[in-house]
C-alpha positions in Angstrom: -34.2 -30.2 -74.6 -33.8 -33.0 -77.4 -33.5 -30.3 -79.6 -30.3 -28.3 -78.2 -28.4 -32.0 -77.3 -29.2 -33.5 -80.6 -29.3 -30.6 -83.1 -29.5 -27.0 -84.0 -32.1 -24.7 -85.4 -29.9 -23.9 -88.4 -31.0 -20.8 -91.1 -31.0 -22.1 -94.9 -27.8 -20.7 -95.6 -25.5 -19.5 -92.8 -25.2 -22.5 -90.7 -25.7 -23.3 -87.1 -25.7 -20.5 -84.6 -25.6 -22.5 -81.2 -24.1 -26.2 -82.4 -24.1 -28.8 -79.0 -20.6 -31.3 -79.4 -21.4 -34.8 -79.1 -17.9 -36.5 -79.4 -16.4 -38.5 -76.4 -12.5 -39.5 -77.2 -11.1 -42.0 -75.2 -8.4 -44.5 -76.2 -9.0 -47.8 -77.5 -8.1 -50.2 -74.5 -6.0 -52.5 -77.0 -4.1 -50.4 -78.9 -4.1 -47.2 -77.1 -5.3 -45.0 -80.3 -7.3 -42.0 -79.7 -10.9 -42.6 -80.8 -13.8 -40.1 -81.0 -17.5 -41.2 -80.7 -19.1 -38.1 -82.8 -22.8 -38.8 -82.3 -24.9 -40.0 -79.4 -28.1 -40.6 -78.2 -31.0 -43.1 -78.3 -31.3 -43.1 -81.7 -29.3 -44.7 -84.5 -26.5 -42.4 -86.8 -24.4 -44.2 -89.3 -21.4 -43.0 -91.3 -21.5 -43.5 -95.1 -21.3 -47.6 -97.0 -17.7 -47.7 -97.2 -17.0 -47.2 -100.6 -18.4 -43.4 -100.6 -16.8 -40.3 -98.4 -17.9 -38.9 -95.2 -15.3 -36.0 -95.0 -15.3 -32.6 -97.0 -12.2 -32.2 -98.8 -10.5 -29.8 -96.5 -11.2 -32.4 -93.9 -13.4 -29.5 -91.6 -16.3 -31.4 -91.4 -17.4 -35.1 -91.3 -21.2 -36.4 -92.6 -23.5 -38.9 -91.0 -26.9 -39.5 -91.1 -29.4 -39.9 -87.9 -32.7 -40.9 -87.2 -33.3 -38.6 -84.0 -36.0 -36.7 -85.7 -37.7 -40.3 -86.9 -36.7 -39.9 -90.7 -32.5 -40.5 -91.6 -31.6 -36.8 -91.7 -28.3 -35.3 -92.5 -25.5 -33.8 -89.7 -22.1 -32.9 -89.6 -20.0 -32.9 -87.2 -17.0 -30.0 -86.9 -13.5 -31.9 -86.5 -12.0 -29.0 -84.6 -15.0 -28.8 -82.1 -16.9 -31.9 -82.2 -19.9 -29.4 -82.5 -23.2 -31.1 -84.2 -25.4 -29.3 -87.2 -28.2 -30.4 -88.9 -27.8 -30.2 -92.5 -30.9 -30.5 -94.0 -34.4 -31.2 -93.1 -34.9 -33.4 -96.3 -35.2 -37.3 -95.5 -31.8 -39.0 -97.0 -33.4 -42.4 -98.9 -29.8 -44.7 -99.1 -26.7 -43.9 -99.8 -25.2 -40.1 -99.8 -21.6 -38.9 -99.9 -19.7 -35.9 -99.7 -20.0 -34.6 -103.8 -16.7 -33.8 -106.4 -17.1 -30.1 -105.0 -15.7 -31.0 -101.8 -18.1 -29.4 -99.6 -21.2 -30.8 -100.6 -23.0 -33.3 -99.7 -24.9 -35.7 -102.2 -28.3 -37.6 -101.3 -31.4 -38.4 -102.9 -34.9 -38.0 -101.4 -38.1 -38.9 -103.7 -35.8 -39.6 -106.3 -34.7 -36.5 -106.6 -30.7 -35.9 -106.4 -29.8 -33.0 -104.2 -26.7 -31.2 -103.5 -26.3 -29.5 -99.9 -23.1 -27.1 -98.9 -22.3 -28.8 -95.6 -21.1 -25.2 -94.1 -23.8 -23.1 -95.2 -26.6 -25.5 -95.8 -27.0 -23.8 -99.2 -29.2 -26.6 -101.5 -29.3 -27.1 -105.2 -30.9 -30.0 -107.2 -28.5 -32.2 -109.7 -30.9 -34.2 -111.2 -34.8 -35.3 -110.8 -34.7 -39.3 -112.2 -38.8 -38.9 -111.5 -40.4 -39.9 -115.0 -37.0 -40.6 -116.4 -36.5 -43.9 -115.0 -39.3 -47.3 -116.3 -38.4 -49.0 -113.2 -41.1 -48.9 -110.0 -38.0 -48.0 -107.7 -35.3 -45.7 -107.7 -31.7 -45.7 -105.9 -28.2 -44.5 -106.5 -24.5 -45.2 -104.8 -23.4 -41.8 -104.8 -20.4 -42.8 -106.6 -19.2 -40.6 -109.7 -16.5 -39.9 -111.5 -13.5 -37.4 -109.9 -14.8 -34.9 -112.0 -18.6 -35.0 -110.6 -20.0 -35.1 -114.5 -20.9 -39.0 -114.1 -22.5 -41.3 -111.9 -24.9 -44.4 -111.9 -29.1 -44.2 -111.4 -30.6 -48.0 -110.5 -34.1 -48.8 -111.5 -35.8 -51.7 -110.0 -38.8 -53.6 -110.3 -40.7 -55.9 -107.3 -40.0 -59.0 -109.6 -36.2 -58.1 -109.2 -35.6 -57.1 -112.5 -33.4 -54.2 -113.0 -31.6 -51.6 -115.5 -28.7 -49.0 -114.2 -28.1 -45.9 -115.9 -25.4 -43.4 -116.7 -26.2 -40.0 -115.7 -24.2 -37.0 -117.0 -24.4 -34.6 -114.7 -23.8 -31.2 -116.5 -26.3 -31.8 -119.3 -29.1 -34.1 -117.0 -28.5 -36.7 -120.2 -29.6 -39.8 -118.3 -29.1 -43.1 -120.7 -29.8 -46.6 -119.9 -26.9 -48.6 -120.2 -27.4 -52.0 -118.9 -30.7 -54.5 -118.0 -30.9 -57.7 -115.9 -33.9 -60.1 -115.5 -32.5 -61.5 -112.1 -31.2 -58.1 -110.5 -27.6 -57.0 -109.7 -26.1 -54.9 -106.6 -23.3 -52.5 -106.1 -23.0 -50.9 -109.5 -19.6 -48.6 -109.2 -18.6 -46.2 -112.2 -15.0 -46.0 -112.7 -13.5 -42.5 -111.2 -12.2 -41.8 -114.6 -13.1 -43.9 -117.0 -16.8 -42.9 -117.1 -17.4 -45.8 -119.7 -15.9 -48.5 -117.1 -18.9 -49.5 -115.1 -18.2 -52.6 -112.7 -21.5 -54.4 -110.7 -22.2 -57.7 -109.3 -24.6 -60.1 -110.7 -27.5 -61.6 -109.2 -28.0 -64.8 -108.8 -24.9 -65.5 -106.8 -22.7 -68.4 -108.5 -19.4 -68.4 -106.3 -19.6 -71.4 -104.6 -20.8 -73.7 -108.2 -17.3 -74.5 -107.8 -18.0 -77.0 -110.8 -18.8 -73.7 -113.3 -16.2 -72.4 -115.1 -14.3 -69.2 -113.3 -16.1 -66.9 -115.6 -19.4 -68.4 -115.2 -19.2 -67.3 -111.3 -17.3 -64.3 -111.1 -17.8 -62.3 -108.4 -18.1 -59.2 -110.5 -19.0 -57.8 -114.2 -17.2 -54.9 -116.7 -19.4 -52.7 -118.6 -18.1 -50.8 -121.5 -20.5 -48.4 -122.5 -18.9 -47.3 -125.7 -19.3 -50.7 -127.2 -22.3 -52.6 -124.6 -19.5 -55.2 -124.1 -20.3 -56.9 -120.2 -17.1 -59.4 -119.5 -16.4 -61.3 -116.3 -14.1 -59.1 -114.3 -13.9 -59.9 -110.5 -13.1 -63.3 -110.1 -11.6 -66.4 -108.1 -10.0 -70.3 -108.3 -11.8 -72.4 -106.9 -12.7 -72.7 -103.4 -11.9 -69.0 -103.0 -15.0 -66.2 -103.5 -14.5 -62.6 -104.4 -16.0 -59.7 -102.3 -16.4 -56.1 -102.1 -14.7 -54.4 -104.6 -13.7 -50.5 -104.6 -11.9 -48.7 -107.3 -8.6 -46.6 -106.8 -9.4 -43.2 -107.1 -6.9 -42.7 -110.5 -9.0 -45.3 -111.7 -6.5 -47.7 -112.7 -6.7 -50.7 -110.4 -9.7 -52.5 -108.7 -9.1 -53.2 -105.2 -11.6 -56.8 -103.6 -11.3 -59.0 -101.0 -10.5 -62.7 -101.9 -11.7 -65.2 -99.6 -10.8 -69.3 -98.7 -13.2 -71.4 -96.8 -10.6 -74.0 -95.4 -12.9 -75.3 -92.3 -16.3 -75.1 -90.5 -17.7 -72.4 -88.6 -16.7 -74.3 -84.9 -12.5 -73.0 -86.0 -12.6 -69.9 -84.2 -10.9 -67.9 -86.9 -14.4 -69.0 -88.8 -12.2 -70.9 -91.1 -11.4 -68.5 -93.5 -8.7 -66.9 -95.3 -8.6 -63.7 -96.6 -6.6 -61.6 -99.0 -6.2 -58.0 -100.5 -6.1 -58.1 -103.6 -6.1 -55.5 -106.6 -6.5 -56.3 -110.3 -5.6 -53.6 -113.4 -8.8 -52.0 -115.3 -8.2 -54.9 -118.2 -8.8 -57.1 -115.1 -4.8 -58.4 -115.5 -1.8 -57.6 -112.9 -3.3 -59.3 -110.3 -1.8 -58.2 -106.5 -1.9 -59.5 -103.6 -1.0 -56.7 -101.0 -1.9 -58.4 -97.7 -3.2 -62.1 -95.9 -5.0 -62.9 -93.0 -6.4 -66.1 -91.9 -6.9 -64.9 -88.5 -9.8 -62.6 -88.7 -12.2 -62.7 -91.7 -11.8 -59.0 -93.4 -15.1 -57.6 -95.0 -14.7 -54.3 -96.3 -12.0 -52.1 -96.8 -10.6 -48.8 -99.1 -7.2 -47.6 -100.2 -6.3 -44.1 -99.8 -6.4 -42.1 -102.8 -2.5 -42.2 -103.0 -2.9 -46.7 -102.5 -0.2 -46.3 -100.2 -3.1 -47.5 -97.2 -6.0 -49.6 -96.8 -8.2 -49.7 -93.7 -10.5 -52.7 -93.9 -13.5 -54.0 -91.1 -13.5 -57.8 -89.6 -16.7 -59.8 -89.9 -17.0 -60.9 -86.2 -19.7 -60.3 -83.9 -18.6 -58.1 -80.8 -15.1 -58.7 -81.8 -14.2 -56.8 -84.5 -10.7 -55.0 -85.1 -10.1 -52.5 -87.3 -6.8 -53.1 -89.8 -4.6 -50.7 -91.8 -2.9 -52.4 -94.2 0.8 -50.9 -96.1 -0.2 -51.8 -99.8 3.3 -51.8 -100.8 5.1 -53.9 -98.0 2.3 -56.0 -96.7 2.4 -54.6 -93.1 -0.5 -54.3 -90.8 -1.2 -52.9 -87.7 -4.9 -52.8 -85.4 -6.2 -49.3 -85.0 -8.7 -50.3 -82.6 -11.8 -52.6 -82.0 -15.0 -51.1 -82.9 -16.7 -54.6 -81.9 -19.9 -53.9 -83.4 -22.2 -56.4 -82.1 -23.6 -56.2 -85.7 -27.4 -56.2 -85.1 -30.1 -56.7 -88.7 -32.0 -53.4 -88.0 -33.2 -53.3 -91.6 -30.4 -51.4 -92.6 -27.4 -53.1 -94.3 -25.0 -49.9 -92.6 -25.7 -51.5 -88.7 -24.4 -54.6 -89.3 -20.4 -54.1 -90.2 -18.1 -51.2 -89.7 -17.7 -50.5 -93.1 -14.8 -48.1 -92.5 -13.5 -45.4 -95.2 -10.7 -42.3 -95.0 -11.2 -38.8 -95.2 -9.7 -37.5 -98.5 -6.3 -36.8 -96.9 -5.9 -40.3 -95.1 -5.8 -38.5 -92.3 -9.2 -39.6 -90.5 -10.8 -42.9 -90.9 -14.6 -43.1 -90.1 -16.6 -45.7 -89.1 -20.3 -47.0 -87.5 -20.4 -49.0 -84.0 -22.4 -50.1 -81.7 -19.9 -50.5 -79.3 -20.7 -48.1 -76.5 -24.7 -48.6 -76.7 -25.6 -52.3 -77.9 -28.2 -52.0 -80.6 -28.0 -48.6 -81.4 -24.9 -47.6 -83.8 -23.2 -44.1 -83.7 -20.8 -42.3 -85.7 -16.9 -42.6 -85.0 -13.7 -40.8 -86.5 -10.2 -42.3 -85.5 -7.3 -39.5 -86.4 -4.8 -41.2 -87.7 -2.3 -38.5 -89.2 0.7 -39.6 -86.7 -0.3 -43.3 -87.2 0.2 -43.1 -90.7 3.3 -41.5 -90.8 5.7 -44.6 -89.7 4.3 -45.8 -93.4 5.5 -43.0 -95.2 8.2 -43.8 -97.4 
């Protein structure tokens, strides 16, 4: 019975034959937009970290990832039908995304990097990092480049020390590029610029308000073609720089800039936020939209930057904003209100929204409708969108 609710018996290459839907739509009580819970259960599912893509390109199917079976396992879910397919039986270990192809789906498992058609379920292997790697542990983004030939390995060791590579695709040539004593996170190739690698340094300096602005900057540019690492993301003081996502022409650097004007006890948290976007010589600097209302966390720009959908760090009370790069007007789509629960997973504690590749759907993780245990959600938002089109 689990079984037919939760999944399909699905053959290796032709899909599911008898796919259960899961999705319940109802309208967000606030702002009257349609939502659709996609997954259910008593299990957790969680769409991609924000910075990565749930959606195949022809926006058929959407990817999450559910623990139903015990192990994080890979589903789609159809957007016509809401119907529910297992993709693979292979354990997804971190991140995944849907691949440069447009109809795969990208994961690693063992450290080997695998390639699934989300339709037909048809499996190749990109790249085994096993033996290739001198770090104990290894993990990857799924970020690459537009064209799929590039993307970013991480090898770490228990004392925190750590080395990223560049892995081109095609050829398997994997090449160490850059090496830290105290660890970094969030390593992001540039979509395509392959030798533009940005990453965020550990320890965390951005509140040594009495270092120099390049001393605690937020974020770091590799060059591969000369080994040049530069300050890149970074702030004046009293304000600290936050999750940053490239545009996907690869020409501007979209982060969150933050203000701590208050304690905790101001309801607003005491915090004021700003979109900004910076050029890939780290000059230009924009800033598109200001809140110092609710404290924005993550967010992503369409691939045209004419929208950006960002998350609010707010237990239980959480809207979700899309943002008019050009004019600076925003709008609430709906209120996830993730309670935000540490399950030993960074992807249950925020929303971490992202758009399908036509900024038509916007995806997102909540644990709205069953405290504790986070499903998948998809807001439509092709009518929304089009009182922004100019």
């Amino acid at each position: 019975m689990k079984k037919l609710l939760f999944g399909c018996l699905c053959a290796a290459l032709v899909g599911c034959t008898a796919a259960p839907t899961e999705r319940i739509v109802y309208r967000d009580a606030k702002t009257g937009n349609e939502v659709w819970q996609v997954s259910q259960g008593d299990s957790m599912s969680l769409m991609p970290y924000f910075e990565t893509q749930a959606f195949t390109h022809d926006d058929r199917f959407a990817v999450f990832k559910s623990r139903r079976e015990g192990d994080w396992k890979l589903y789609s879910t159809s957007i016509a039908t809401g119907e529910v397919c297992k993709i693979s039986d292979r354990t997804v270990e971190g991140s995944y995304s849907v691949y440069a192809t447009g109809d795969e789906v990208i994961f690693m498992e063992r450290g080997v990097i695998y390639a699934v058609n989300v339709a037909t379920h048809a499996e190749r292997v990109l790249f085994d990092a096993n033996g290739k790697v001198a770090e104990s542990a290894i993990s990857f983004n799924a970020l690459f480049t537009n064209d799929g030939a590039w993307m970013v390995l991480t090898g770490q060791n228990p004392d925190r020390s750590a080395s990223f590579y560049r892995l081109h695709v095609p050829t398997g040539r994997l090449e160490r590029v850059y090496g830290s004593k105290t660890g970094f996170t969030h390593p992001m190739i540039n979509p395509v610029y392959p030798n533009l690698i940005t990453f965020v340094p550990k320890p965390d300096k951005r509140a040594m308000y009495d270092l120099p602005r390049e001393e605690r900057a937020r974020g770091m540019l590799l060059n591969t073609d000369d080994g040049s690492v530069r300050p890149f993301v970074m702030s004046e003081r009293g304000w600290r720089a936050t999750h940053e996502t490239w545009s996907k022409d690869g020409e501007r650097l979209y982060y969150f800039d933050k203000l701590h004007k208050s304690g905790y006890a101001d309801p607003t948290q005491g915090w004021e936020i700003c979109v900004v976007s910076i050029d890939r010589d780290g000059g230009n600097r924009t800033v598109h939209y200001a809140n110092s209302v609710f404290k924005l966390a993550h967010g992503i720009a369409t691939e045209d930057e004419h929208l950006f959908v960002c998350d609010v760090d707010c237990p239980r009370s959480n809207p979700l904003f899309l943002v008019d790069l050009r004019t600076g007007q925003a709008e609430i789509l709906c209120w996830p209100d993730q309670t935000q629960p540490s399950l030993g997973n960074v992807q249950t504690e925020h929303v971490h929204p992202l758009f399908s590749r036509s900024g038509n759907y916007v995806a997102f993780t909540s644990d709205r409708n069953s405290p504790g245990v986070p499903q998948a959600f998809i807001v439509p938002i092709a009518r929304i969108k089009q009182k922004y089109e100019h």
